[in-house]
C-alpha positions in Angstrom: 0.0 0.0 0.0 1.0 3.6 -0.6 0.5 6.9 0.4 2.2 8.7 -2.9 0.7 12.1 -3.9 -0.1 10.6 -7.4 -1.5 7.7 -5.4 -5.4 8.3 -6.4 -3.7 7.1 -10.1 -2.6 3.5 -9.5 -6.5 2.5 -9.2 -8.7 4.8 -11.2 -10.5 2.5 -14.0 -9.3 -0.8 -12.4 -11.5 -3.8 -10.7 -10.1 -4.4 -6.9 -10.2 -7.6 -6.3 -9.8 -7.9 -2.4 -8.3 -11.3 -0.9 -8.8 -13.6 2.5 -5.4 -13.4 3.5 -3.4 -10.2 4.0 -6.4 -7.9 3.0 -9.1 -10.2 4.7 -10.3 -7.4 6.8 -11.3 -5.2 3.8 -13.3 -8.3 2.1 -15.1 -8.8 4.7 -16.1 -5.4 6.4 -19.7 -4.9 6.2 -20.7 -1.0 6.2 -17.7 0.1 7.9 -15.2 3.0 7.3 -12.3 0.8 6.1 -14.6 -1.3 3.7 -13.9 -2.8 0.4 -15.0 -1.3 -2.9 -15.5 -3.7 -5.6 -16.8 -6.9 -4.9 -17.9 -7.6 -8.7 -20.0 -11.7 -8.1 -21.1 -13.4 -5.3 -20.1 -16.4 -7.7 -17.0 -17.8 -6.6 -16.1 -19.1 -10.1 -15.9 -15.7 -10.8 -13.2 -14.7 -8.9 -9.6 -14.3 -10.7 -7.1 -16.2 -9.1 -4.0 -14.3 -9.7 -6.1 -11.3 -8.5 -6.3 -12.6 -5.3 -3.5 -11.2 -3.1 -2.6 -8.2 -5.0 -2.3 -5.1 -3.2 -3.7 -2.1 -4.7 -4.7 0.8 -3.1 -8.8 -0.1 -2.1 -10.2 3.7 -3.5 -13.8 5.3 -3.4 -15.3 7.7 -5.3 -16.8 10.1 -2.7 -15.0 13.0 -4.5 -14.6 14.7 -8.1 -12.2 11.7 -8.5 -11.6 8.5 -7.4 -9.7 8.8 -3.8 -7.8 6.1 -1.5 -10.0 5.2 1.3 -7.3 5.7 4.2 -6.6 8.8 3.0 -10.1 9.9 2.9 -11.4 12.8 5.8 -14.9 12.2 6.3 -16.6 8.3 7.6 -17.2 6.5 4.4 -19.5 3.8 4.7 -18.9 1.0 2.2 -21.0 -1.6 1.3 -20.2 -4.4 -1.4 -22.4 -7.1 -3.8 -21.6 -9.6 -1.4 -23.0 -7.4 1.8 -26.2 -6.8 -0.1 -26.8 -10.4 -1.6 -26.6 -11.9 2.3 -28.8 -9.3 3.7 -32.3 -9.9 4.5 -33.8 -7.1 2.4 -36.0 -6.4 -0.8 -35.1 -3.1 -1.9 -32.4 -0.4 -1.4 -34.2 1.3 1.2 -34.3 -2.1 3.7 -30.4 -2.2 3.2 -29.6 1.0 4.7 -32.0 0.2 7.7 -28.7 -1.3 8.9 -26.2 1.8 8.6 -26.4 3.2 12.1 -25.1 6.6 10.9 -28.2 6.4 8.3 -32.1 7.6 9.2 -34.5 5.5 7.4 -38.0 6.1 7.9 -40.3 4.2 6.0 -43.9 4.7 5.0 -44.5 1.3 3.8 -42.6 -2.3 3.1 -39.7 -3.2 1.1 -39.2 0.5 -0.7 -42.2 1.5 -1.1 -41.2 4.8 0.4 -38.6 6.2 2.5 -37.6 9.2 4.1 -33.5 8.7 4.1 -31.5 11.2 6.2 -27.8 11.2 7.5 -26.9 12.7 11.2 -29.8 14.7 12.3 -30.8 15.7 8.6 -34.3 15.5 6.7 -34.7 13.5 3.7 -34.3 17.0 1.6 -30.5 17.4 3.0 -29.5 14.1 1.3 -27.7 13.9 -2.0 -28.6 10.6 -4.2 -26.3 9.5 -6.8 -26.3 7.2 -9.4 -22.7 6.7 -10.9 -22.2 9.8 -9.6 -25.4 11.5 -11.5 -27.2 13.6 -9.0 -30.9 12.1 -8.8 -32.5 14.5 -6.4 -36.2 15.1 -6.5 -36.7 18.7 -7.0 -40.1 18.6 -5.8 -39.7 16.8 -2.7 -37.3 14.5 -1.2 -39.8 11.9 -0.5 -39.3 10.8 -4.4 -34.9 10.8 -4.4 -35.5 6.9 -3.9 -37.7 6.5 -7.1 -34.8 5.2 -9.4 -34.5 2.2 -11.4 -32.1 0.4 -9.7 -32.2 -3.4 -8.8 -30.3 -5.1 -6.3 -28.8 -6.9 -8.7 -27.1 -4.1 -10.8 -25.0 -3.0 -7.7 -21.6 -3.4 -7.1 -21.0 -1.2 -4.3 -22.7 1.7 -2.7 -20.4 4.1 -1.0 -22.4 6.7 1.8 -20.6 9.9 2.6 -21.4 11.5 6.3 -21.6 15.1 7.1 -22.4 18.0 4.6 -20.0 17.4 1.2 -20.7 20.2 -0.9 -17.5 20.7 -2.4 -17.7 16.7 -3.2 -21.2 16.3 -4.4 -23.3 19.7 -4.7 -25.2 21.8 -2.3 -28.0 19.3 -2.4 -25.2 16.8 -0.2 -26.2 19.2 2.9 -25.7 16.6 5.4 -24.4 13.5 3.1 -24.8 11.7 0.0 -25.0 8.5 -1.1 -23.5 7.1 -4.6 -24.9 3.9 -5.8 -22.6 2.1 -8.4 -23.4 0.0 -10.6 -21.5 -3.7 -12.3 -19.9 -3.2 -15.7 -19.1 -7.1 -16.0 -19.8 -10.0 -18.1 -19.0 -12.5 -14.8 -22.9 -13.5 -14.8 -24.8 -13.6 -18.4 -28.0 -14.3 -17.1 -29.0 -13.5 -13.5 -33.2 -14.7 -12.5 -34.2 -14.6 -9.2 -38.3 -15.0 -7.7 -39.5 -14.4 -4.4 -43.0 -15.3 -2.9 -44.1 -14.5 0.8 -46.7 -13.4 2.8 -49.1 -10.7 2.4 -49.2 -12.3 -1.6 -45.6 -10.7 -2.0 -44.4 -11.3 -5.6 -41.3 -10.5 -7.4 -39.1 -11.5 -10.4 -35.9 -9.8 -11.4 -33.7 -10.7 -14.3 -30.7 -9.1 -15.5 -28.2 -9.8 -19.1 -24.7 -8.9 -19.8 -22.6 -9.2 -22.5 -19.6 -7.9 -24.2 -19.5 -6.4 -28.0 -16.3 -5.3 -29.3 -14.8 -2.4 -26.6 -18.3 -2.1 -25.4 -19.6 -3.8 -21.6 -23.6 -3.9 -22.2 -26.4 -4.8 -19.4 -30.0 -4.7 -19.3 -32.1 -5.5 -15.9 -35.8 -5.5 -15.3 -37.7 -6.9 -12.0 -41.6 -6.2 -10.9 -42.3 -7.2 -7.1 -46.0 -6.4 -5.5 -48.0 -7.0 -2.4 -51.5 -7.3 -1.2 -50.1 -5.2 2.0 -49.6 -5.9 5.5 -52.7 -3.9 6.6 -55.1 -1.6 5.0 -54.3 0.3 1.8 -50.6 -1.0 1.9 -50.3 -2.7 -1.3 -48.0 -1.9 -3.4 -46.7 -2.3 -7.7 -43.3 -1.6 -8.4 -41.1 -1.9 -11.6 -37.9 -1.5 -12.6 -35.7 -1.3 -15.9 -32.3 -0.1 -16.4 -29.9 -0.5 -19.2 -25.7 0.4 -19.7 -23.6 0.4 -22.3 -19.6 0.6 -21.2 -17.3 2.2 -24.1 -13.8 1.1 -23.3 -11.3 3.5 -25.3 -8.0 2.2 -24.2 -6.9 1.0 -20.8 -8.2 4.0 -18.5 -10.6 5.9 -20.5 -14.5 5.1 -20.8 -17.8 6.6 -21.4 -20.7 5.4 -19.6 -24.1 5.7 -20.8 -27.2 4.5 -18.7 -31.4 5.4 -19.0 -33.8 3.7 -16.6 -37.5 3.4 -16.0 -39.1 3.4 -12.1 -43.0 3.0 -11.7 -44.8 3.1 -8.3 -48.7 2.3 -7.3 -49.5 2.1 -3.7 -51.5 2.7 -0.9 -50.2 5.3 1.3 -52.3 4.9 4.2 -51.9 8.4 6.3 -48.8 8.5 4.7 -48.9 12.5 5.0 -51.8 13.2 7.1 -53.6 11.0 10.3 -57.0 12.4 9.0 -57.3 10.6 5.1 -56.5 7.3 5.8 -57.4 6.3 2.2 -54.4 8.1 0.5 -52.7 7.0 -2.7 -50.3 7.7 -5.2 -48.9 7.1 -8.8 -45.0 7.7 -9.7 -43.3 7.3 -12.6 -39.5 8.2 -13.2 -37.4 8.7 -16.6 -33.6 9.0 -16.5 -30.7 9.5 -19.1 -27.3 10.3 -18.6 -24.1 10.1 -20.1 -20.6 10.4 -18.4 -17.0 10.1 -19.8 -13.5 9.8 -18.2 -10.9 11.0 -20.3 -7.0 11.8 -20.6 -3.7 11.3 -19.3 -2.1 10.6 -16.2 -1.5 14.3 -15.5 -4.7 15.9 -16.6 -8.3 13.7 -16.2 -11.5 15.4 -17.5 -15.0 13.9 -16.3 -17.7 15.3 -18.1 -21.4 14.3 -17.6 -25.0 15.3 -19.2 -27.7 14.4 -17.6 -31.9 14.4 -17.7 -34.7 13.0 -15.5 -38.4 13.3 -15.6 -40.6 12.4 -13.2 -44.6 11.7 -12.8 -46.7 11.7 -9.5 -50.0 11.9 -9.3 -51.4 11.9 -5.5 -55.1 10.9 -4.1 -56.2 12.3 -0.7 -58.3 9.5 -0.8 -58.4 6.9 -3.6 -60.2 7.0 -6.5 -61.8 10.3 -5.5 -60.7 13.7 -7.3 -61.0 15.7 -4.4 -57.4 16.6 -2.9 -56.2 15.1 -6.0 -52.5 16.9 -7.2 -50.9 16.1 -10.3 -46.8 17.0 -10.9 -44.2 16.3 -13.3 -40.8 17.8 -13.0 -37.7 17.6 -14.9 -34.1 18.1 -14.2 -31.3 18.7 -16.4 -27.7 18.8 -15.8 -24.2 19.5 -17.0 -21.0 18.9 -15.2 -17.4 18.7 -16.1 -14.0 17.8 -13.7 -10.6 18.7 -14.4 -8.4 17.3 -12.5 -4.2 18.2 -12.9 -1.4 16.3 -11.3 1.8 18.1 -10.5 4.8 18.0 -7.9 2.4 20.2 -5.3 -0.1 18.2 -5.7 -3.7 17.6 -7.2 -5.7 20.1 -8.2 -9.3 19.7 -9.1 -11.3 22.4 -11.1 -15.0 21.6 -11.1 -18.3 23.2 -13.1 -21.9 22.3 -12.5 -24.9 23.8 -14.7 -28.7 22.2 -13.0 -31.9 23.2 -14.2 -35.1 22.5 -13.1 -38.5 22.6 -13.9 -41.9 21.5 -12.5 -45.3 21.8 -13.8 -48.3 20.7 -11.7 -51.6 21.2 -10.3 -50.4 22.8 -7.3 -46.7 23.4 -7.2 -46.2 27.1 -8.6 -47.3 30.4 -10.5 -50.5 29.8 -12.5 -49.7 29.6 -16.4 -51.2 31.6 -18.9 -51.8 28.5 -21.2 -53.2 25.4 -19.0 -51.9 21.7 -20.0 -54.1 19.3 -19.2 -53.8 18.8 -15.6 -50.8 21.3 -15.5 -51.8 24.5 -14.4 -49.2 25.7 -12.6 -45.4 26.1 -13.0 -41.8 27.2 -11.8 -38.5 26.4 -12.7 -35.1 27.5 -11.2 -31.6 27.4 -11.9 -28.4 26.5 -9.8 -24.4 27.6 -10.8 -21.4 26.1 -9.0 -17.7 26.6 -9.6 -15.5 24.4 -7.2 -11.5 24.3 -6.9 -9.9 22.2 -4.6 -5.9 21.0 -4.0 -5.0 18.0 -2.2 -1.5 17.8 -0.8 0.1 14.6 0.4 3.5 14.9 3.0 4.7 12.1 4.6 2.3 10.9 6.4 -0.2 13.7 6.5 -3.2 14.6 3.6 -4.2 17.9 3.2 -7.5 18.6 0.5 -8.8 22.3 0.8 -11.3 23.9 -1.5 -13.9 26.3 -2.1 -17.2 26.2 -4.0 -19.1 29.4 -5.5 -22.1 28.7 -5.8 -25.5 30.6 -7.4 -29.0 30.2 -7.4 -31.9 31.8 -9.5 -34.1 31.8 -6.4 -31.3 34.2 -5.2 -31.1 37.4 -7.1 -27.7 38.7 -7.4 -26.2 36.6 -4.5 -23.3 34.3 -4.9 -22.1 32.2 -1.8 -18.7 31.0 -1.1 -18.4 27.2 0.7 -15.1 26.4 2.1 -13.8 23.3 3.1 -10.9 22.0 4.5 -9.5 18.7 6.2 -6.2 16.9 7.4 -5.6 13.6 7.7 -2.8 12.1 9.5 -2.1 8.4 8.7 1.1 7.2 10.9 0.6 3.3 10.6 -1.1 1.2 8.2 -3.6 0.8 11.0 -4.0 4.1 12.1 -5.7 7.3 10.4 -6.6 10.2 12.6 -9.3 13.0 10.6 -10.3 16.3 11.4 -12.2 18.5 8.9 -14.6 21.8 8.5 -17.3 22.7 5.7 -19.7 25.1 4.8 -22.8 24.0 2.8 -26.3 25.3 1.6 -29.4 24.0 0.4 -32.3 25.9 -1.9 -36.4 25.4 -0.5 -38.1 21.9 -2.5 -41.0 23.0 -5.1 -43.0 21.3 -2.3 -42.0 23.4 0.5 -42.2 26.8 -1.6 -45.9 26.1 -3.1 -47.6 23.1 -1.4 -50.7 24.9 -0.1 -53.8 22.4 0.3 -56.3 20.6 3.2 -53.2 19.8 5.4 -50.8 22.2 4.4 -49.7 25.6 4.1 -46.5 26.8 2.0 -44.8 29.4 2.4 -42.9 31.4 -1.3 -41.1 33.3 1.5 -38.9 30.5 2.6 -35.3 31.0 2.7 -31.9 28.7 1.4 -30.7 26.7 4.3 -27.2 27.1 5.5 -24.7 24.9 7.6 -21.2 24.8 8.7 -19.8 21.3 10.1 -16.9 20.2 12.2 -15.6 16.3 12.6 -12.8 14.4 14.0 -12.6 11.3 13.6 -10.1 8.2 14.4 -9.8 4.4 12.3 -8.2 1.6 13.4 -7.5 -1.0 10.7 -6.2 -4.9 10.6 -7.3 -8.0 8.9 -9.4 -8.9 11.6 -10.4 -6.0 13.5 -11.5 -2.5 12.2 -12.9 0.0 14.7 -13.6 4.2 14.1 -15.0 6.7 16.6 -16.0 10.2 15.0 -17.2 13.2 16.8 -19.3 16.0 15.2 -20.9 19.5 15.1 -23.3 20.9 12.6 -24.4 24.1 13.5 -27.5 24.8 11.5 -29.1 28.8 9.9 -32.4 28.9 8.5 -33.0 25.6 8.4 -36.3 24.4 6.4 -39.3 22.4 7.8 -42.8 21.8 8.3 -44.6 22.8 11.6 -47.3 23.7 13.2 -47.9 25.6 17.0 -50.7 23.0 17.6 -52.0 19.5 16.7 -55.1 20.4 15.1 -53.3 23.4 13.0 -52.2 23.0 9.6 -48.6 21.9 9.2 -46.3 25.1 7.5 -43.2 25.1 5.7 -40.8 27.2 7.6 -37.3 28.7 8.2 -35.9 27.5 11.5 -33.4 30.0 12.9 -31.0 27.7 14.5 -30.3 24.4 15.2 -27.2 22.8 16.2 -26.5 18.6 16.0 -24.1 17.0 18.2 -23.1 13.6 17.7 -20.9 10.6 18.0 -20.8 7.5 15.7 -18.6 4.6 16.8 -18.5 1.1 14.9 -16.5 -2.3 15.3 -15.8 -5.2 12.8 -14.5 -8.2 14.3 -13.8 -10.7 11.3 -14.0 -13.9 13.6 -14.2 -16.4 10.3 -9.7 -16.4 10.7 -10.6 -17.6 14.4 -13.7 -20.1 13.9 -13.4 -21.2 10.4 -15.9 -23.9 10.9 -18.3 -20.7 10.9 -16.9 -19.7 7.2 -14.0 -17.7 6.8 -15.5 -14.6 5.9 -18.0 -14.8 8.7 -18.0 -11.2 10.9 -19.5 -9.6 13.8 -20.2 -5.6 13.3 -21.8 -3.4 15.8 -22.2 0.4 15.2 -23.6 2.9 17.2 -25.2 6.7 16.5 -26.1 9.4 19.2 -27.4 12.9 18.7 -27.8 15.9 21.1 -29.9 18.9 19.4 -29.8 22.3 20.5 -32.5 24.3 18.8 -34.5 27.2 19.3 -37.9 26.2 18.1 -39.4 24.7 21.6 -43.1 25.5 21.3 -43.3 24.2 17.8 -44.2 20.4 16.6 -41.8 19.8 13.6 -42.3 17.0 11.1 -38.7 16.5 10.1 -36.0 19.0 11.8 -36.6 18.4 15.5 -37.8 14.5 14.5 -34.5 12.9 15.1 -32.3 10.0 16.5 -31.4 10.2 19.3 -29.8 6.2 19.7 -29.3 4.2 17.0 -27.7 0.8 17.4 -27.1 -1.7 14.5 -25.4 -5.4 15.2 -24.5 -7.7 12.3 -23.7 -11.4 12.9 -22.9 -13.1 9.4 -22.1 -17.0 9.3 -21.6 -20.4 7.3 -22.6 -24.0 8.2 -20.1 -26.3 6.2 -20.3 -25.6 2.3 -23.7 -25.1 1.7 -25.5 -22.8 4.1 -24.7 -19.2 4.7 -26.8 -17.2 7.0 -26.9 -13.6 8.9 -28.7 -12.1 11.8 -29.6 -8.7 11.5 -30.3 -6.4 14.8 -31.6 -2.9 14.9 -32.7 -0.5 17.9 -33.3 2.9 17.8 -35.0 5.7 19.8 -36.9 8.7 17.9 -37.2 12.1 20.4 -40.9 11.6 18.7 -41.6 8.5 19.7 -43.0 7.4 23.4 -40.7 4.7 23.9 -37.8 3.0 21.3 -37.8 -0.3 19.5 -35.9 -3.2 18.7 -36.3 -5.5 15.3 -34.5 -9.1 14.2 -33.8 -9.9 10.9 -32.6 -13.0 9.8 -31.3 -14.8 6.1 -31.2 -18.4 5.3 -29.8 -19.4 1.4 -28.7 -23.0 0.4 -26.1 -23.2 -2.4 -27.4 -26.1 -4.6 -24.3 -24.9 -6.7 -22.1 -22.2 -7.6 -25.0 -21.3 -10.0 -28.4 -22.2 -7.9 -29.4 -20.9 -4.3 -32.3 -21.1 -2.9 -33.0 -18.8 0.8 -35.6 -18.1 3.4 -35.6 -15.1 5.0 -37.7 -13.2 7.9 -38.2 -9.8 9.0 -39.1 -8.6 11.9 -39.1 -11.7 14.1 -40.2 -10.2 17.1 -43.1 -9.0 15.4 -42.4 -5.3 17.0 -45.5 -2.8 16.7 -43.4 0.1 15.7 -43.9 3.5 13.8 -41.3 5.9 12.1 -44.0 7.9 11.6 -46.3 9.0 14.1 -49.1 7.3 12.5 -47.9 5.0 9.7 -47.5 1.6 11.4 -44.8 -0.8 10.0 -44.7 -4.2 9.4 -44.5 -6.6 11.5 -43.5 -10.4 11.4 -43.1 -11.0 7.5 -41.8 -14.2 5.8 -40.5 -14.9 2.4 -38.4 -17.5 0.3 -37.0 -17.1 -3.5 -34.7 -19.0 -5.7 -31.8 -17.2 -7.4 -29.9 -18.9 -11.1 -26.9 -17.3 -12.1 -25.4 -18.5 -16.2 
């Protein structure tokens, strides 16, 4: 392993292929901040042999450019194929249940819809990423999880803590999270089916193949459910396709478009008082994304569009209360990046449009559409430069992004950022960083005005400034971090209300201040008890939050609606050649809630073969009656089995 300043170049374009020996620590790390990257099949024929103990530096690509994990300032949460494929989950949104530093809170089963927040933030404050193409909803942050992805497309998905604007954007206002996707021909023909109870249905397939310089996939899958109670059933598909351009050993273009469709029930998914709610989604996305040039100068440009459908029922069926929206977003990017003795320096440009038209969001229009009688639209300007610098033993990356808005007349703001890291061992990395970062109003909080709620056009761009240390501790079988952290909060946007029976309002908060800890431990026992599998692991993390605010008389729906505790445990296991299993623990305590709950997950699969596994698994054993929303109940005890071929 090394720490060179031209470093970040041994790995960029390459498949890491982590071993069980010296770098069994990094295979097998589940969601921790010294994970591995690429872990490209679950199949073991799939794995290249003379791969297997090479050494190259594990990177992620929480930046403009790909960066060496143990060099990176902020927590970095990890999480591989193999992490996702023995988890007992059905969609992305189940999977980061189990990231302690992660808030997921769920309106409905198995991705129907999730509010996903990092340290203290609201759903809004979270940037979504796919390859690195910024998938925010602009109308509310409710939708950021609408994306064509399948479980099966995903080679890694890297989570970045703490407010990264610099990194991602100012939509990364208290993290982001990147979900990469396989470019490989290891598995032709994926199929996998699932059946459970509550008439849960799914099929998902997925195709690769390899034409010339060109890495091509398509995937498609379609799961449903009856519902675990009352108007909690639920139609969701899926299709994504890629095409890989290979021009030469380190230069690519990427070039993706995908297809999400939602139907559910949404049972008081907004409001206690319509119980019969509903809604319709549909999402388009295209993008296309290059890296290019030498190993002195790298250029990353990226175009990118998304449209996206929703039409909402206050009660279903009935065209009272009924909204309709479509927004789209465009966007243009382009990364310079320029190695020299000094350093690396990174020059950065981001163009974002976007647009909604709707039934309720915005200025009337002159000339209705349908449905569409209202509209707004907005645009957002960012110019970033950062320089990283590595002596000895020490990193040090800082930066500045200027950023504008259209919402903001006239007004440009500046976003430093700055952070050392000081790596003295192999083992050891010691972090401490600070970071300004902003965030503009959601179409929804600026115009929502109906039954339930009142919006306010008045609302102002949010604004934060962060502080973290932060200490790893690294070996092949145990990896440990502890992270302290401060974001202290200006203008900060939610919805309230001064009384229960008052309608909730979008509002500026004028200061709130998270404190936090986040400490995690991965003890890889498999090199201890091999009889248990030698990639078997025990992780347990652990999230608490202090809030100083100064809101007290007000009831807030997002803001002041944080954890407080969150503990996640992670037992994962084998039983001779053929079973492999994990437990999955989670307890957590919401200042909202009366008292805090505890759920048990668990996954059974037997191998038939390399190709064929068949697996059982259970959620929510303990058949908890919790809520992570005041009024939307979760599911409790829910079993399910499927069958999974791989050709």
């Amino acid at each position: 392993m090394t720490r060179k300043s031209y470093a970040a170049f041994n790995t960029l374009h390459r498949v890491v292929t982590i071993g069980t020996l010296s770098s069994l620590a990094l295979f097998c790390a589940y969601a921790s901040t010294a994970s591995a990257q690429n872990v490209v099949s679950n199949d073991p024929q799939t794995t290249e042999p003379e791969k297997e103990h090479e050494l190259e530096q594990v990177t992620v690509t929480a930046s403009k450019l790909a960066t060496p994990l143990n060099q990176a300032a902020k927590l970095i949460t990890v999480i591989s194929a193999k992490d996702i494929a023995s988890a007992p989950i059905r969609s992305l949104q189940d999977l980061l249940v189990y990231v302690a530093g992660v808030d997921v809170a769920q309106r409905g089963g198995h991705g129907v819809q999730a509010d996903i927040s990092i340290r203290g933030g609201s759903q809004d404050q979270t940037m979504v990423l796919l390859n690195g193409i910024n998938l925010n909803s602009s109308q509310a942050g409710h939708l950021s999880f609408d994306i064509p992805i399948n479980l099966s497309d995903i080679e890694r998905i890297e989570i970045l803590r703490g407010p990264s604007a610099l990194i991602y954007g100012i939509g990364a206002f208290s993290g982001g999270i990147n979900i990469i996707t396989r470019h490989d021909t290891h598995d032709r023909l994926y199929a996998s089916i699932t059946a459970g109870m509550h008439r849960l249905r799914g099929v998902e397939l997925r195709g690769s193949s390899r034409l010339g310089n060109t890495i091509n996939s398509i995937s498609a899958s379609s799961r449903s459910s009856a519902g675990y109670t009352d108007n909690t059933d639920y139609q969701i598909n899926n299709a994504l396709w890629q095409t890989r351009l290979e021009l030469g050993e380190v230069n690519k273009i990427d070039l993706q478009a995908g297809y999400n469709e939602k139907q559910f029930g949404a049972n008081k998914f907004y409001t206690a008082k319509f119980p019969l709610q509903y809604e319709y989604t549909r999402r388009y996305l295209a993008s296309i994304r290059g890296e290019v040039g030498s190993k002195t100068l790298r250029l990353i440009p990226a175009l990118y569009w998304d449209r996206a459908f929703d039409q909402f029922d206050l009660t279903k069926g009935s065209d009272i209360g009924r909204n309709y929206h479509r927004t789209d977003n465009y966007g243009v990017n382009l990364a310079a990046s320029y190695l020299s003795a000094l350093g690396m320096t990174t020059l950065a440009g981001d163009v974002r449009r976007e647009d909604v038209v709707s039934s309720k969001l915005g200025y009337l229009r002159s000339r209705p559409e349908g449905h569409y009688t209202r509209w707004d639209s907005r645009t957002n300007l960012s110019l970033s430069l950062e320089h990283t610098l590595h002596v000895s033993d020490f990193t040090l990356s800082a930066g500045a992004m200027l950023n504008h808005t259209s919402l903001l007349k006239d007004v440009y703001k500046l976003l430093p950022s700055i952070s050392l890291t000081y790596h003295p061992t192999e083992a050891w990395s010691f972090s401490a960083g600070w970071s300004k970062s902003m965030r503009t109003p959601t179409f929804v909080d600026l115009w929502y005005t109906t039954e339930t709620h009142n919006a306010s056009g008045q609302l102002q761009p949010e604004y934060s400034q962060s502080y973290e240390i932060s200490a790893r501790y690294h070996t092949p079988i145990l990896q440990a971090h502890l992270a302290g952290f401060k974001t202290a909060g200006k203008n900060l946007i939610d919805w309230v209300k001064h009384n229960p029976t008052d309608k909730w309002s979008s509002w500026n908060h004028s200061k709130i201040d998270n404190y936090g800890i986040e400490a995690g431990v991965t003890f890889c026992y498999g090199a201890y008890l091999p009889v248990l599998g030698s990639q078997s692991k025990l992780q347990l993390d652990y999230l608490y939050i202090h809030q100083e605010h100064s809101s007290e008389k007000l009831i807030s729906l997002y803001s002041l609606n944080y954890l407080r505790h969150k503990l996640t445990a992670r037992l994962t296991y084998s039983i001779g050649s053929r079973l492999e299993g994990s437990w999955d623990f989670r307890y957590q305590d919401r200042v909202s809630q009366t008292s805090p709950f505890a759920t048990l997950d668990g996954k059974l699969d037997y191998l038939f073969s390399e190709r064929v596994r068949v697996g059982i698994q259970a959620n929510n054993i303990t058949d908890t009656r919790y809520y992570d929303f005041a009024s939307v109940i979760q599911p409790g005890f829910w079993l399910s089995a499927g069958i999974t071929c791989r050709l």
